[in-house]
C-alpha positions in Angstrom: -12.2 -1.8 -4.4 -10.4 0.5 -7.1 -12.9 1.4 -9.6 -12.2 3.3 -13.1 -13.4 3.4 -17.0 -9.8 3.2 -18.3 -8.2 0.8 -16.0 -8.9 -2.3 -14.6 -7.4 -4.5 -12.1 -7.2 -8.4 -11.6 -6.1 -10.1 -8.6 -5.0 -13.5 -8.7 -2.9 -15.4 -6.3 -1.3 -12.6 -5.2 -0.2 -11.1 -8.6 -2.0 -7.7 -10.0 -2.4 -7.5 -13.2 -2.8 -3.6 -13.7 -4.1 -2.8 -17.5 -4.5 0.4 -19.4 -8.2 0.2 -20.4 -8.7 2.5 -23.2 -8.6 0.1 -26.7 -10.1 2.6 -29.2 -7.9 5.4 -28.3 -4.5 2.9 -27.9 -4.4 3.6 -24.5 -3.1 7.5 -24.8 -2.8 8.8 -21.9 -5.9 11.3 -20.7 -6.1 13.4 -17.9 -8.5 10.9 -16.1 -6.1 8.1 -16.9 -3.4 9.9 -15.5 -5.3 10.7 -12.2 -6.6 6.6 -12.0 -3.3 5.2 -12.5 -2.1 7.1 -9.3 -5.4 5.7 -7.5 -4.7 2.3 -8.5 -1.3 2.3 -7.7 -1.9 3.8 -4.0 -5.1 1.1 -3.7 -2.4 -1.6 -4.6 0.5 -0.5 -2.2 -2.4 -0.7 0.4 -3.4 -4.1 -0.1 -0.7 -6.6 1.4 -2.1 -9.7 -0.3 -0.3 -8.5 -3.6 3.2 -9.1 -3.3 3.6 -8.6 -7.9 2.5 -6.4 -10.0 2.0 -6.3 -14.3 1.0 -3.8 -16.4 -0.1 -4.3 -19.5 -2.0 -2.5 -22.5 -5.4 -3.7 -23.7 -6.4 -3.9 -27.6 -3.6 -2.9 -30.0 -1.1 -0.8 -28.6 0.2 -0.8 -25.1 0.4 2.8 -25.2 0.8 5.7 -27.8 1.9 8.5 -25.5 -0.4 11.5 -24.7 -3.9 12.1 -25.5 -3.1 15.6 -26.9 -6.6 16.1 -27.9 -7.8 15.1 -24.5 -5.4 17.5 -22.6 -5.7 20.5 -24.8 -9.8 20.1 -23.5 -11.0 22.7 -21.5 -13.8 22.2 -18.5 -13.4 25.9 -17.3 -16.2 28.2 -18.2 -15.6 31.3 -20.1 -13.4 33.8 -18.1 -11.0 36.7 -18.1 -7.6 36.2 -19.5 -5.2 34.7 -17.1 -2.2 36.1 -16.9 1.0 34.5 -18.7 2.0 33.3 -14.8 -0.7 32.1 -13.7 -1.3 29.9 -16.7 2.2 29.1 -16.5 1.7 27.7 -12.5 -1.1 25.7 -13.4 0.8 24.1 -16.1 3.4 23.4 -13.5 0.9 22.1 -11.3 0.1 19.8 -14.1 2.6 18.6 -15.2 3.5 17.9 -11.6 0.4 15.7 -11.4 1.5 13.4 -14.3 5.0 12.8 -12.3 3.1 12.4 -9.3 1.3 9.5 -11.6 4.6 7.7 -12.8 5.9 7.9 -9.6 3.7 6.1 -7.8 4.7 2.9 -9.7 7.8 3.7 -9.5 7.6 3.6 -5.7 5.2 0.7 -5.4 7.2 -1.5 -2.7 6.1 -4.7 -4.6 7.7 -5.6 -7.6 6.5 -3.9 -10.9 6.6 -5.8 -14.4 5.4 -4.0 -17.4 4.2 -6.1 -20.3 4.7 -4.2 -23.4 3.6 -4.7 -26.9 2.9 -2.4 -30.3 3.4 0.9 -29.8 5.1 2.2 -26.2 5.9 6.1 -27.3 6.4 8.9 -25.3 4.3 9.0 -21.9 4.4 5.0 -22.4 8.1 5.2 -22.4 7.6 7.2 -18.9 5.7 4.5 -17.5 8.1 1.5 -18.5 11.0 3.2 -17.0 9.0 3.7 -13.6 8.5 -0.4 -13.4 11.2 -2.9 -12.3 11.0 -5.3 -15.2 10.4 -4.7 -18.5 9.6 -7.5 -21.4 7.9 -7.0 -24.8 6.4 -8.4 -27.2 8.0 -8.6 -30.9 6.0 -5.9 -32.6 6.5 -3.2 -30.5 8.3 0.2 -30.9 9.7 2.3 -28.1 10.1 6.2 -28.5 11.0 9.0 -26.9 9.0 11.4 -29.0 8.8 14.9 -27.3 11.1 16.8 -29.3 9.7 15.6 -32.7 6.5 17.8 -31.0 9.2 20.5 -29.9 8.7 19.6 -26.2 11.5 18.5 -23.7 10.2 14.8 -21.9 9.3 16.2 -18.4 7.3 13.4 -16.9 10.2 10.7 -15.8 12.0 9.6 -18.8 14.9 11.7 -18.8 15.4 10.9 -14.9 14.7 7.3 -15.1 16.2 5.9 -18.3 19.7 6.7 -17.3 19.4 4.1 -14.9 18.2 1.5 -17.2 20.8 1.8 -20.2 23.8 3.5 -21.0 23.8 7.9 -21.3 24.9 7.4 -25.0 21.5 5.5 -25.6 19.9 7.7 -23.6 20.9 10.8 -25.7 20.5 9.1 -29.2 16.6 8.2 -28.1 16.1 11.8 -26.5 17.6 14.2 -28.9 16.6 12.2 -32.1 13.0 10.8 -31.4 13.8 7.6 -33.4 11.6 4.2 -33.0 13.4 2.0 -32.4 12.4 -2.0 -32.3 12.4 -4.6 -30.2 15.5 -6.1 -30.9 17.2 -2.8 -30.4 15.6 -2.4 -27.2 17.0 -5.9 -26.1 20.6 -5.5 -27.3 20.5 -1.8 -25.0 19.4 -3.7 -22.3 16.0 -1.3 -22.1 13.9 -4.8 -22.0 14.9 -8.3 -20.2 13.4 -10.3 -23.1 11.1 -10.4 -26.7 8.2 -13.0 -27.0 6.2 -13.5 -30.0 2.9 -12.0 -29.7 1.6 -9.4 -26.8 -0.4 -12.7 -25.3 2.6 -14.4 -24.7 4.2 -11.1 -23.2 1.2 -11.2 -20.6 1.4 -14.5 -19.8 5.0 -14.4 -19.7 5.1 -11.5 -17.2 2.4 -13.1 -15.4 4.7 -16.1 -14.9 7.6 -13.9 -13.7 5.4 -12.0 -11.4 4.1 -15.3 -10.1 7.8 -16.7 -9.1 7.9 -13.3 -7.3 5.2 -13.9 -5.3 5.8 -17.4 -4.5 8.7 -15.6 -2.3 8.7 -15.0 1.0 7.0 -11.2 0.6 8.9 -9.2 3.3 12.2 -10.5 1.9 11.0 -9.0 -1.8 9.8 -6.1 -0.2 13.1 -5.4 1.4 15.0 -6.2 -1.6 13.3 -3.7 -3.8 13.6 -1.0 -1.1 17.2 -1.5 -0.5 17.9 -1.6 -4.5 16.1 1.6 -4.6 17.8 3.4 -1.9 21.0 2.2 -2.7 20.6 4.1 -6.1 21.3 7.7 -4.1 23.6 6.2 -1.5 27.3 5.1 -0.9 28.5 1.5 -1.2 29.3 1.6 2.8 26.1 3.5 3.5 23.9 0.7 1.4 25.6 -2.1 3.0 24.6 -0.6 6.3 20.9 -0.1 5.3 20.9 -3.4 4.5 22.8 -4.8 7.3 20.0 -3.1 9.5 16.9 -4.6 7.5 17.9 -7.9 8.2 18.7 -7.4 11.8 15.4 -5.7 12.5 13.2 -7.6 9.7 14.6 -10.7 8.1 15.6 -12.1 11.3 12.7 -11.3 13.2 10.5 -12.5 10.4 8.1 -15.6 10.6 8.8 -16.2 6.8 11.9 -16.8 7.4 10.9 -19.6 10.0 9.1 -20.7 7.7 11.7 -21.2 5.4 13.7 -23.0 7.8 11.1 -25.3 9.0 9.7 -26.4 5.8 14.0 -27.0 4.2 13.8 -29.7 7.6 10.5 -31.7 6.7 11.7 -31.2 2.6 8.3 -29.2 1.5 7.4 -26.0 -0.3 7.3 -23.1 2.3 4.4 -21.2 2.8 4.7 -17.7 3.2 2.5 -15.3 5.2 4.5 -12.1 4.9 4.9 -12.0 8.6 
């Protein structure tokens, strides 16, 4: 059972619903929230009863980007000076850790719906781009902040946005900082939809993530897997890897019996993801 003071998990039918748990500090991202959201996204790509995930903020902002006072924290007791590499290695091997973090939603093999409303800046901007599907509530504003803080975005955004709108969008968010609302972020394609309060965001991604689960789960698996593989391969080499799931899953599969048997007696199918 995945356990943590600034996440929590629900399960129901088959949907997660994943939420960042720190209210009073608007959900910045700490160094023990970046460590749990890794956890919880390994404990949930173990579990094969949860075929959809959502994310989603609690209190008033889904997330304000990094907890700067948090990270600039030291546990270490007094010691000698380390030298300018060594300090420089463990901030690679830190900032490592927060890609590591956003990463492992981005390579959850269910489907992975954030639920966005208020404020989504900076590290929350990393996050979004790391999920599948992407809706948001009317008030929010999305930001890539870093160089208004004189730092160049290293945790995912710069990688992943590309994929989601167009390079000139891309470079206008990056190289200016801007907000930007939610009807901008709908017209550049960075969200599917805009719904009128954060509730109806949740309920609304619940909903999706709920249709996706009503699906036979090794077919959605397989879909998200070839969609992200296909983003590094050939047309010719995707169409093989997909040709090759189906003959050595789809067909094999006792969904897709299933499927068959209950289009013949005119019924909902019920899927077992075997």
């Amino acid at each position: 059972m995945f356990l943590s003071s600034v996440l929590s998990l629900e399960l129901d039918n088959h949907v997660a619903t994943l939420w960042l748990d720190r209210p009073d500090k608007r959900n910045a991202m700490s160094r023990e929230l970046w460590g749990d959201l890794q956890r919880a996204m390994s404990s949930i790509a173990e579990d094969d009863t949860i075929r959809a995930v959502v994310i989603a903020g609690r209190g008033k902002s889904f997330c304000v980007g990094l907890d700067l006072a948090d990270l600039n924290k030291s546990d270490d007791a007094p010691t000698k000076p380390a030298s300018e590499a060594i300090a420089s290695l463990k901030q690679l091997d830190v900032t490592r850790a927060f890609q590591a973090a956003i990463t492992s939603v981005a390579d959850c093999p269910v489907p992975v719906i954030a639920a966005i409303h208020s404020h989504c800046i900076g590290a929350g901007l990393d996050l979004i781009t790391a999920c599948d599907i992407r809706i948001t509530a009317r008030d929010a504003v999305f930001s890539v902040r870093e160089t208004k803080i004189g730092i160049v975005a290293d945790v995912g955004t710069l990688q992943r946005l590309p994929g989601v709108v167009n390079r000139g969008q891309v470079a206008e968010l990056a190289y200016t900082g801007k907000d930007i609302d939610a009807v901008r972020a709908e017209k550049i394609g960075l969200v599917n939809d805009v719904y009128d309060s954060a509730e109806d965001t949740v309920a609304a991604a619940q909903q999706i993530a709920g249709e996706i689960a009503g699906n036979a789960p090794l077919a959605v698996r397989g879909t998200k897997f070839v969609l992200q593989q296909s983003e590094e391969l050939t047309t010719e080499q995707s169409l093989l890897l997909n040709a090759l799931w189906t003959m050595t899953t789809s067909l094999n599969s006792n969904d897709l019996k299933e499927a068959m048997l209950a289009f013949t007696q005119k019924r909902p199918p019920v899927f077992s993801g075997s």
